[in-house]
C-alpha positions as CSV (number, residue, x, y, z in Angstrom):
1,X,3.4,16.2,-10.4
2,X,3.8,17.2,-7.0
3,X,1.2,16.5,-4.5
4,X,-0.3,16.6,-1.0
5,X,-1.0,13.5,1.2
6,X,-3.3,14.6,4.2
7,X,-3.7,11.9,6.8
8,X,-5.3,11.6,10.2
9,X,-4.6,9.5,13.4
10,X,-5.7,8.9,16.8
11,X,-3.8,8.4,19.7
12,X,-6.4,5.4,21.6
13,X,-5.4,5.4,25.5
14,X,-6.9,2.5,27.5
15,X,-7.3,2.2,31.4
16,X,-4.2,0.7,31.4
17,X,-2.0,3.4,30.6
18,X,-1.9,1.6,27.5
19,X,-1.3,3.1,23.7
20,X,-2.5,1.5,20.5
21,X,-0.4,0.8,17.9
22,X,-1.1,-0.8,14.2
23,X,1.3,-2.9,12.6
24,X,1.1,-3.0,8.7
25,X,2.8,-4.6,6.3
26,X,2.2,-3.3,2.2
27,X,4.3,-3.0,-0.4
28,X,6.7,-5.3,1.3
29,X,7.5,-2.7,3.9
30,X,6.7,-3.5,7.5
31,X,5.6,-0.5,9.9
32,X,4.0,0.5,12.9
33,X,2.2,3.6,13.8
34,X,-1.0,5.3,15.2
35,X,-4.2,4.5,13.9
36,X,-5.8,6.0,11.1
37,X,-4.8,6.6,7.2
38,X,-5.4,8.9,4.3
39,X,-8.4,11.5,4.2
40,X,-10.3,10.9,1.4
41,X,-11.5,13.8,-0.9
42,X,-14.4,15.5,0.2
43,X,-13.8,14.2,3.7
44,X,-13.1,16.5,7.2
45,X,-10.3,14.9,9.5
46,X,-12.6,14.6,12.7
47,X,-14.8,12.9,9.9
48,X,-11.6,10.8,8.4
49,X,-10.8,9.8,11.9
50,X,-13.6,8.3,12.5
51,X,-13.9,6.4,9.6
52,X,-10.9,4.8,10.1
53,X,-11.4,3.4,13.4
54,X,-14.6,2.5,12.1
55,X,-13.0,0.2,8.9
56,X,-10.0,-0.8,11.3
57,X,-11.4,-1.7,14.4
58,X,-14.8,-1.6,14.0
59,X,-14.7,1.3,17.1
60,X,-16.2,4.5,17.2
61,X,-14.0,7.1,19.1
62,X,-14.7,10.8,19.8
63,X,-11.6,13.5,19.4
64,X,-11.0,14.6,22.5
65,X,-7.8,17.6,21.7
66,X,-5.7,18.3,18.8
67,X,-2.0,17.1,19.4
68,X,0.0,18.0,16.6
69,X,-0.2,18.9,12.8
70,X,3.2,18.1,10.6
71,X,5.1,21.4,10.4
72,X,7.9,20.3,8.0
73,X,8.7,19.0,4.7
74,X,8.0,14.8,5.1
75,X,8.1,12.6,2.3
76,X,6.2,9.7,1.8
77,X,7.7,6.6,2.4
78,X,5.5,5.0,-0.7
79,X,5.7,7.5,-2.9
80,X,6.8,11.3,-4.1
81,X,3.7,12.8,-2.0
82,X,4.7,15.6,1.0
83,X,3.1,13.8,4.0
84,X,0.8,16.4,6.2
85,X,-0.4,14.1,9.6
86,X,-2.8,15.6,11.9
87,X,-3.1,13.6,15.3
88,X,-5.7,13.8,17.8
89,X,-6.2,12.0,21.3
90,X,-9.3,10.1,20.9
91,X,-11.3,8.3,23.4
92,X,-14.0,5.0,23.4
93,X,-16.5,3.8,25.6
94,X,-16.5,0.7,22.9
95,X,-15.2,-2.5,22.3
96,X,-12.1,-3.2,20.2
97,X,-13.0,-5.3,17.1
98,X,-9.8,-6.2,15.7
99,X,-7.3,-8.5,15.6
100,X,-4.5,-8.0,19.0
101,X,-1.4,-9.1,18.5
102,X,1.0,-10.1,22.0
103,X,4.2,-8.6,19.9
104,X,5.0,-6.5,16.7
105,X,3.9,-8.1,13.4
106,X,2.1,-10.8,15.2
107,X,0.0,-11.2,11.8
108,X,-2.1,-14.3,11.2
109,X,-0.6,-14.8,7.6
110,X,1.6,-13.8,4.9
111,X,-1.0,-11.9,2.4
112,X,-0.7,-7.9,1.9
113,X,-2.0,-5.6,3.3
114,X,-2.1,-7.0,6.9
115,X,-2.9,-5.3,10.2
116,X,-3.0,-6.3,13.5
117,X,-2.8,-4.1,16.4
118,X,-1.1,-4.2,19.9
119,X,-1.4,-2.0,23.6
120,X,2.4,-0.8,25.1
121,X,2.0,0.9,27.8
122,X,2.6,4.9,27.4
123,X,5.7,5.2,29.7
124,X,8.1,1.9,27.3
125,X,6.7,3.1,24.3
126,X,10.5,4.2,22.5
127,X,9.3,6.9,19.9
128,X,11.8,4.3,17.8
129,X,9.6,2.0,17.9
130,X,7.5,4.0,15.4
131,X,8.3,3.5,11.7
132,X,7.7,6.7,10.5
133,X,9.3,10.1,11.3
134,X,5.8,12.3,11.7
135,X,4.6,9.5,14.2
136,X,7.5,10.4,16.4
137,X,7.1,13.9,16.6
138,X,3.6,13.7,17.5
139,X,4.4,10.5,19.9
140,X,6.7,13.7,21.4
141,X,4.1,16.5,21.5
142,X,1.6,14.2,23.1
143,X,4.1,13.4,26.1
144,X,4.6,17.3,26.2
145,X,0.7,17.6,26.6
146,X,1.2,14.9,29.9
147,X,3.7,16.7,31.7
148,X,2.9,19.3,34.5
């Protein structure tokens, strides 16, 4: 049966000129991307968001602008789902409540799933260095949004 597999993510600046990034590893796959996950039924995205960054980090953000909805056909890298990703800039006056790493997959231990997050600064982050292929794009169309 073919199916639909909204999810939402935030694109977290600090003062720092500074992007965070999540580094997972489930199903034996290792990734990074934005935060954020799957919307679950019944569930807005602003609302999905937030909940998130709530069960990730413990951090409640606000959605500051819409950067980019998929526009193609993506594939889910876990399963035969078509991918849809909405991202939004979001913004904290909170503390972080997670784990930071100091460099990709800096996990504490071997168990699935495992997170642990990391800051690069907006002008080295290498769209490559995103796992997936709808993180990219909208890693693209949120530099668009920065220049004058």
């Amino acid at each position: 049966m073919n199916r639909f597999n909204v999810r939402v993510y935030g694109i977290l600046l600090n003062d720092k000129q500074e992007v965070l990034i999540s580094d997972e590893r489930e199903y034996g796959i290792e990734f990074s991307k934005f935060p954020g996950g799957g919307l679950e039924f019944g569930e807005g995205l602003i609302e999905g968001l937030q909940r998130e960054f709530m069960e990730e980090c413990q951090l409640e953000v606000d959605v500051i602008q819409h950067i980019h909805t998929t526009d193609r056909y993506l594939k889910s890298a876990f399963d035969d789902s078509q991918v849809i990703g909405v991202y939004y800039l979001v913004r904290s006056d909170g503390r972080l409540n997670c784990r930071i790493g100091k460099h990709p997959f800096d996990f504490d231990s071997d168990t699935e799933p495992n997170q642990v997050f990391r800051w690069m600064s907006i002008h080295q982050l290498d769209p490559e260095t995103l796992t997936f292929e709808m993180d990219r794009i909208a890693w693209q169309a949120f530099l668009a949004t920065m220049r004058p």
